[in-house]
N, CA and C atoms as a LAMMPS dump frame, in Angstrom:
ITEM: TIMESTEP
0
ITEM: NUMBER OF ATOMS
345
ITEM: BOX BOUNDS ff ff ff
-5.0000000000000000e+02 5.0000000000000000e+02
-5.0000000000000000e+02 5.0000000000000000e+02
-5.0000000000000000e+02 5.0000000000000000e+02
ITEM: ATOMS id mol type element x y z
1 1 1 N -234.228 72.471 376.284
2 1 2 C -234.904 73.439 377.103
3 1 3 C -234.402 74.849 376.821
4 2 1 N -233.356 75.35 376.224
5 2 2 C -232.089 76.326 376.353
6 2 3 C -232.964 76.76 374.987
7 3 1 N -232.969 76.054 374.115
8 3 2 C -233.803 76.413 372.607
9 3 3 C -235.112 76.981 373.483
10 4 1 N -235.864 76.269 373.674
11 4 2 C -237.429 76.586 373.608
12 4 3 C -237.63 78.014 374.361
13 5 1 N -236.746 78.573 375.571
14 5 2 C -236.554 79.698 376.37
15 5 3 C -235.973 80.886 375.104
16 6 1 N -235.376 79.993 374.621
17 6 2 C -234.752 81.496 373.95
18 6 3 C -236.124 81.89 372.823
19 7 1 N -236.462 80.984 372.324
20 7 2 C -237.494 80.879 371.037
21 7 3 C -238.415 81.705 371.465
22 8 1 N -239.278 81.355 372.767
23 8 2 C -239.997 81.768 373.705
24 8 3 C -239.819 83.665 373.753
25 9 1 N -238.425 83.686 374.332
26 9 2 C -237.894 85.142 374.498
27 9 3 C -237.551 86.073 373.171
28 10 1 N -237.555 85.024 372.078
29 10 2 C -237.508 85.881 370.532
30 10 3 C -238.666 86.216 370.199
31 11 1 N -239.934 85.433 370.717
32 11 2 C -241.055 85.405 370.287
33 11 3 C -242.157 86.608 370.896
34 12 1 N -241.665 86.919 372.291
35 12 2 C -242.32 87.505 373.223
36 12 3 C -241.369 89.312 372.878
37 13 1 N -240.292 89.355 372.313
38 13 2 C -239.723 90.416 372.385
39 13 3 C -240.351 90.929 371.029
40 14 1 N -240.498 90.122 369.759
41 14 2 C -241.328 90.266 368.722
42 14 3 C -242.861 91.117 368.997
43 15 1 N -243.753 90.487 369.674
44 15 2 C -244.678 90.986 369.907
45 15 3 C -244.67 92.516 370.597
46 16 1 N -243.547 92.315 371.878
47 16 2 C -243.624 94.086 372.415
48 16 3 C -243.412 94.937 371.594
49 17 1 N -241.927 94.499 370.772
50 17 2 C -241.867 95.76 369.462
51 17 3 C -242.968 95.67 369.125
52 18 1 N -243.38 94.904 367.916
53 18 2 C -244.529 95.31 367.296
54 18 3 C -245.44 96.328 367.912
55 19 1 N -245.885 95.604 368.872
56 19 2 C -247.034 96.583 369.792
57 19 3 C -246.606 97.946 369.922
58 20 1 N -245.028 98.389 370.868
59 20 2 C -244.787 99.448 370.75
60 20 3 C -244.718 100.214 369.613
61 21 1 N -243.958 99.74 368.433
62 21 2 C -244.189 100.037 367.103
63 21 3 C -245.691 100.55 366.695
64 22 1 N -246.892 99.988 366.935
65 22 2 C -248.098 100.158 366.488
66 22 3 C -248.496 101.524 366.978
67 23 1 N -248.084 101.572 368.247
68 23 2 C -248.989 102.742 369.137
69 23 3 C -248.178 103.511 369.177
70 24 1 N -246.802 104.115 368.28
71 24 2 C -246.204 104.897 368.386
72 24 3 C -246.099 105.685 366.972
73 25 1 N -246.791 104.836 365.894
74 25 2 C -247.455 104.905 364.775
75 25 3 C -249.039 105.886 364.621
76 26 1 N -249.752 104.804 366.005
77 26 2 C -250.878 106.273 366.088
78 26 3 C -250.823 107.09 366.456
79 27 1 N -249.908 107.75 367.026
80 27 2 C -249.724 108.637 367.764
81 27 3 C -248.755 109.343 367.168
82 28 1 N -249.076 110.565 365.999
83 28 2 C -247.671 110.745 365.161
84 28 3 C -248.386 112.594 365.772
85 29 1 N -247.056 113.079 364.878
86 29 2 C -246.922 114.777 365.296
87 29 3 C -248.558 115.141 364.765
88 30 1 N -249.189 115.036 363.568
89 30 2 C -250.207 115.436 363.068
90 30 3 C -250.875 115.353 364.295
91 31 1 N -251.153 114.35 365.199
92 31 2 C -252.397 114.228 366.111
93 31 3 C -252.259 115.321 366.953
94 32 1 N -251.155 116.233 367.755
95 32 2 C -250.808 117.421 368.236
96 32 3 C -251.375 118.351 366.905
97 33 1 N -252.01 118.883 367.868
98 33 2 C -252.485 120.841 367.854
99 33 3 C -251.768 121.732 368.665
100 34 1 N -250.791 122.603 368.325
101 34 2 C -250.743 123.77 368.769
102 34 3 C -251.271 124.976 367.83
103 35 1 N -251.89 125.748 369.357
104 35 2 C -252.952 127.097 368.702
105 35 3 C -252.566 128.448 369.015
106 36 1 N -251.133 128.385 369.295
107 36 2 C -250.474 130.011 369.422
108 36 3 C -249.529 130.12 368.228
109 37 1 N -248.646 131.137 367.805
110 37 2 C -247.704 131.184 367.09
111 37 3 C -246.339 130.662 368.105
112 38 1 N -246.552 131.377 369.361
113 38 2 C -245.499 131.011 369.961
114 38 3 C -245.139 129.33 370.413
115 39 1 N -246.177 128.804 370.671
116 39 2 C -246.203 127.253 370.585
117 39 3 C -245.684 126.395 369.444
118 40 1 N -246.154 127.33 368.021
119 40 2 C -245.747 126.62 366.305
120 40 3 C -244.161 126.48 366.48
121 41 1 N -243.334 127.606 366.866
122 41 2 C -242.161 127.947 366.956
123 41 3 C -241.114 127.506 367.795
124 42 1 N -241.584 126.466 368.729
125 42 2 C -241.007 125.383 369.471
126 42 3 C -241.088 124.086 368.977
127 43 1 N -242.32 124.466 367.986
128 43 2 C -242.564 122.526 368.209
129 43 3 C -241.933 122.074 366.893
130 44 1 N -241.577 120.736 366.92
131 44 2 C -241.434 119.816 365.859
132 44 3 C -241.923 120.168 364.746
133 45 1 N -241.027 120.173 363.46
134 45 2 C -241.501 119.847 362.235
135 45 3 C -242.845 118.601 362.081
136 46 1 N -243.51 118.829 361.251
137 46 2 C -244.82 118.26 361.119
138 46 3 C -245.938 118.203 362.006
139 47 1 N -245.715 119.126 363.36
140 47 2 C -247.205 118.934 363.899
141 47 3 C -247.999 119.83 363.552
142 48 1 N -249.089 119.712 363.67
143 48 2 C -250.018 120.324 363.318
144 48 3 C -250.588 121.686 364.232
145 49 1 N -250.878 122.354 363.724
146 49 2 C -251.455 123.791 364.225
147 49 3 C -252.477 124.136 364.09
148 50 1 N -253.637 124.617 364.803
149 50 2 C -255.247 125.211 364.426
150 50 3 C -254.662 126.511 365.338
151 51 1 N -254.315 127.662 364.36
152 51 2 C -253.883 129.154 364.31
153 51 3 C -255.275 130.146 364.191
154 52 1 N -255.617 131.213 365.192
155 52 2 C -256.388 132.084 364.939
156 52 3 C -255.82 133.401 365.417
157 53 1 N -256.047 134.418 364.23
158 53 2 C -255.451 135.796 364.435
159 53 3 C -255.609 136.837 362.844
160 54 1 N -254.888 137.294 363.019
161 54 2 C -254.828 137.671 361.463
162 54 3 C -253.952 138.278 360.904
163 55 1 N -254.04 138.526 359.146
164 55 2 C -252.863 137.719 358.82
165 55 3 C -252.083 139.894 358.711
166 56 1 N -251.174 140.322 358.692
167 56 2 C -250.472 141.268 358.72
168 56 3 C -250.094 141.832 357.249
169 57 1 N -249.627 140.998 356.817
170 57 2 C -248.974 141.345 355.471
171 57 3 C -249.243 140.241 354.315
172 58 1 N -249.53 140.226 352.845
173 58 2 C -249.508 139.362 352.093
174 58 3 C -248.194 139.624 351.222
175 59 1 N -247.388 138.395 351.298
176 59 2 C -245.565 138.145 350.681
177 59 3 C -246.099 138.444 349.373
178 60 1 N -246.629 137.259 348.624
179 60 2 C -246.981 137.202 347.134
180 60 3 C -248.043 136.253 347.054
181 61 1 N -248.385 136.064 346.225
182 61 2 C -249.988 134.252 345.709
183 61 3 C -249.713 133.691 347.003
184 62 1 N -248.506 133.406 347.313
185 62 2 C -249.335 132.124 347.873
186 62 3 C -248.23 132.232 349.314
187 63 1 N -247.933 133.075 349.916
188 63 2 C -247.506 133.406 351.321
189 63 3 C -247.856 134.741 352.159
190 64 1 N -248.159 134.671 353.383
191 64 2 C -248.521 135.529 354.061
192 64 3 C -247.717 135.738 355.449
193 65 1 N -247.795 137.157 356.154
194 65 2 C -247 136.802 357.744
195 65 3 C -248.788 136.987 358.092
196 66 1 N -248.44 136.218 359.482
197 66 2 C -249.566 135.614 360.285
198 66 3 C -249.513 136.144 361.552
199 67 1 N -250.024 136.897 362.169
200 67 2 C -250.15 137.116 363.889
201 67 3 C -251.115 136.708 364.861
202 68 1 N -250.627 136.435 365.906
203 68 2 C -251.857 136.957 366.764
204 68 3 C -251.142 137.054 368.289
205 69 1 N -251.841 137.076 369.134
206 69 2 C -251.463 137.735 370.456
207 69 3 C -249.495 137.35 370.945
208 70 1 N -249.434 136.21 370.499
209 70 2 C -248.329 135.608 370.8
210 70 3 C -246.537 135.964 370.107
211 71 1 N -246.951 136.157 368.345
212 71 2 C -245.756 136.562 367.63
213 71 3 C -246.443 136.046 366.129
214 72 1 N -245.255 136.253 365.365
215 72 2 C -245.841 136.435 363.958
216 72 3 C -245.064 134.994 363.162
217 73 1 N -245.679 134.842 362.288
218 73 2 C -244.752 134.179 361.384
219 73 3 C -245.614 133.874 359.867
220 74 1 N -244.389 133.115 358.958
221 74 2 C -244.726 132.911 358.251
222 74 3 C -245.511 131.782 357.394
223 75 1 N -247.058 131.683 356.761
224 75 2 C -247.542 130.895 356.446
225 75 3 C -247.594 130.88 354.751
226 76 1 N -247.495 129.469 354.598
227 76 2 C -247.496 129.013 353.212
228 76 3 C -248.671 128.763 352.806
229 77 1 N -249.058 128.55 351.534
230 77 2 C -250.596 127.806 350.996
231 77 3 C -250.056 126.774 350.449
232 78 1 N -251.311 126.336 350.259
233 78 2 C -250.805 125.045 349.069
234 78 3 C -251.465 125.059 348.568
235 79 1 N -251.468 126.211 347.401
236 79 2 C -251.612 126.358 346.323
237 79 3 C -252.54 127.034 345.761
238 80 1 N -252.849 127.776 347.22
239 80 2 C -254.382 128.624 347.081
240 80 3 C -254.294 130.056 347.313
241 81 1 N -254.543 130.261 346.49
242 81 2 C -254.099 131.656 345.792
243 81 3 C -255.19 132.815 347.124
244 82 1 N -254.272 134.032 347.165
245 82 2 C -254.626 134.573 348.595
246 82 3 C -255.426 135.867 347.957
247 83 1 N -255.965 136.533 348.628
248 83 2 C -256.832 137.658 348.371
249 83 3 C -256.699 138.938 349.062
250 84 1 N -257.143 139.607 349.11
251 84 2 C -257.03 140.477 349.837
252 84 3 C -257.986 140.814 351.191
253 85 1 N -259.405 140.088 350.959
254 85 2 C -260.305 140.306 351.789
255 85 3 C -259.507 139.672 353.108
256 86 1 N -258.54 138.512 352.933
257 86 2 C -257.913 137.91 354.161
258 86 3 C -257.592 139.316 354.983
259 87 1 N -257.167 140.341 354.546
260 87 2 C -256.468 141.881 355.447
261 87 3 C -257.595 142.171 356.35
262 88 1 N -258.819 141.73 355.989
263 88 2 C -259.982 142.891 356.877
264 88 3 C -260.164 141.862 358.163
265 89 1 N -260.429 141.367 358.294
266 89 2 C -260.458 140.603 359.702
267 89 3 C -259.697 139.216 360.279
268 90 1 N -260.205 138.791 361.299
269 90 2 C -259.294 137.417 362.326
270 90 3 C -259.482 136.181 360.538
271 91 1 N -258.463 135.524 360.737
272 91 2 C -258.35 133.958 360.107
273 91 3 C -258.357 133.136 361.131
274 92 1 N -258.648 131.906 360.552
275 92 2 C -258.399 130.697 361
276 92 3 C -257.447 129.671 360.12
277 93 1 N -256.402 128.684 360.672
278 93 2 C -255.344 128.961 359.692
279 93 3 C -255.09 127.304 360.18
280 94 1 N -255.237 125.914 359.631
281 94 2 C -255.046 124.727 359.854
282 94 3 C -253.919 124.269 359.085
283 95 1 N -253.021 123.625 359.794
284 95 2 C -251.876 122.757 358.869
285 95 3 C -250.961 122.376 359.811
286 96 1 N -249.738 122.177 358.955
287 96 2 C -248.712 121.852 360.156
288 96 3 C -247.583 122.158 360.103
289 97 1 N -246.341 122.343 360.56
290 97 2 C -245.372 123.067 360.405
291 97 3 C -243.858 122.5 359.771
292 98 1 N -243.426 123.575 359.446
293 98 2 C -242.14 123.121 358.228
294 98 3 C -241.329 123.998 358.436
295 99 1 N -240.119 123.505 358.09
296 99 2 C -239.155 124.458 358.626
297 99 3 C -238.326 124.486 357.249
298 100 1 N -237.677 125.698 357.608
299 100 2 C -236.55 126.635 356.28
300 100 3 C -235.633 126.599 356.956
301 101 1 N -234.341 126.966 356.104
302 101 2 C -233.111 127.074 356.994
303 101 3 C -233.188 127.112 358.232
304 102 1 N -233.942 128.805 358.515
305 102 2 C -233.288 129.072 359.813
306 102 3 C -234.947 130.111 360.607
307 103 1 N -235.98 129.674 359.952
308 103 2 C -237.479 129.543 360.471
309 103 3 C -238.275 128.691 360.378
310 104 1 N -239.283 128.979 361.636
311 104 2 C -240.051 127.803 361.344
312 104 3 C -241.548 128.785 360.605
313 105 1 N -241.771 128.139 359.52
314 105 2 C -243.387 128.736 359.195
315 105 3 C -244.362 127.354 359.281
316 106 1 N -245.617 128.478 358.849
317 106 2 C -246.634 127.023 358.942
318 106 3 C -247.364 126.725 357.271
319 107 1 N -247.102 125.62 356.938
320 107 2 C -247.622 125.302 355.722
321 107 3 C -249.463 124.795 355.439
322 108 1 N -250.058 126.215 355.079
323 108 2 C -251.357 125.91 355.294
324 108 3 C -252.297 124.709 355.041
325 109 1 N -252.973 123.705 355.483
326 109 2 C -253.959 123.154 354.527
327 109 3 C -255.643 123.818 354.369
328 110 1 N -255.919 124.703 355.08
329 110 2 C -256.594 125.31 355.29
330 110 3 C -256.761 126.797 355.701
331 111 1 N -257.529 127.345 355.04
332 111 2 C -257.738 129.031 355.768
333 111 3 C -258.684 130.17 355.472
334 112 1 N -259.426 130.218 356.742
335 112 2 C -260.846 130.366 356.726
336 112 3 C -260.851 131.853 357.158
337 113 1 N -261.526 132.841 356.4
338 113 2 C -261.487 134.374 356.839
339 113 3 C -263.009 134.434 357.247
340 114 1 N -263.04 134.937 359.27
341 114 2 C -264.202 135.593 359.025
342 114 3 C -264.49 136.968 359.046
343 115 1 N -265.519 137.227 358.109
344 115 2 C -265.815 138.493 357.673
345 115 3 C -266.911 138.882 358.209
């Protein structure tokens, strides 16, 4: 009887992990949006950001500082070479965030100028 309880209780503790395991899996940083700068700058490495404002300064190809009502920071591309028309009006700026030593910027996957 001492077997079959424990088997029972190995079997049943199996399943909760798993389960908890599963739904803690869908639920990762990407599924978070924050949409201020000041929000990017608290949160966790890898969540995701939908940023609107515009951008202040272009670093070089492929970095920019980013503002809007909240504070500034710095955004990366990946790999998409920046322009200048980004200077004349608001962006829209999708990705998720990464951190450097001792800032947090946002590493773009997206970024939409409207003109």
């Amino acid at each position: 009887m001492k077997r079959f309880s424990l088997a029972l209780m190995l079997v049943v503790s199996l399943f909760v992990a798993t389960a908890f395991a599963a739904s803690a899996e869908s639920f990762t940083a990407h599924s978070v949006k924050v949409q201020t700068v000041a929000d990017a700058k608290v949160s966790a490495v890898d969540t995701g950001v939908v940023l609107s404002g515009k951008v202040v300064k272009i670093i070089n190809d492929h970095e920019f500082l980013f503002s809007d009502s909240t504070g500034e920071l710095l955004v990366l591309t990946n790999g998409q070479k920046l322009d200048q028309a980004l200077l004349t009006g608001p962006v829209d700026i999708t990705g998720q965030i990464v951190q450097d030593f001792m800032y947090t910027q946002v590493k773009a996957d997206s970024i939409t100028a409207h003109n």
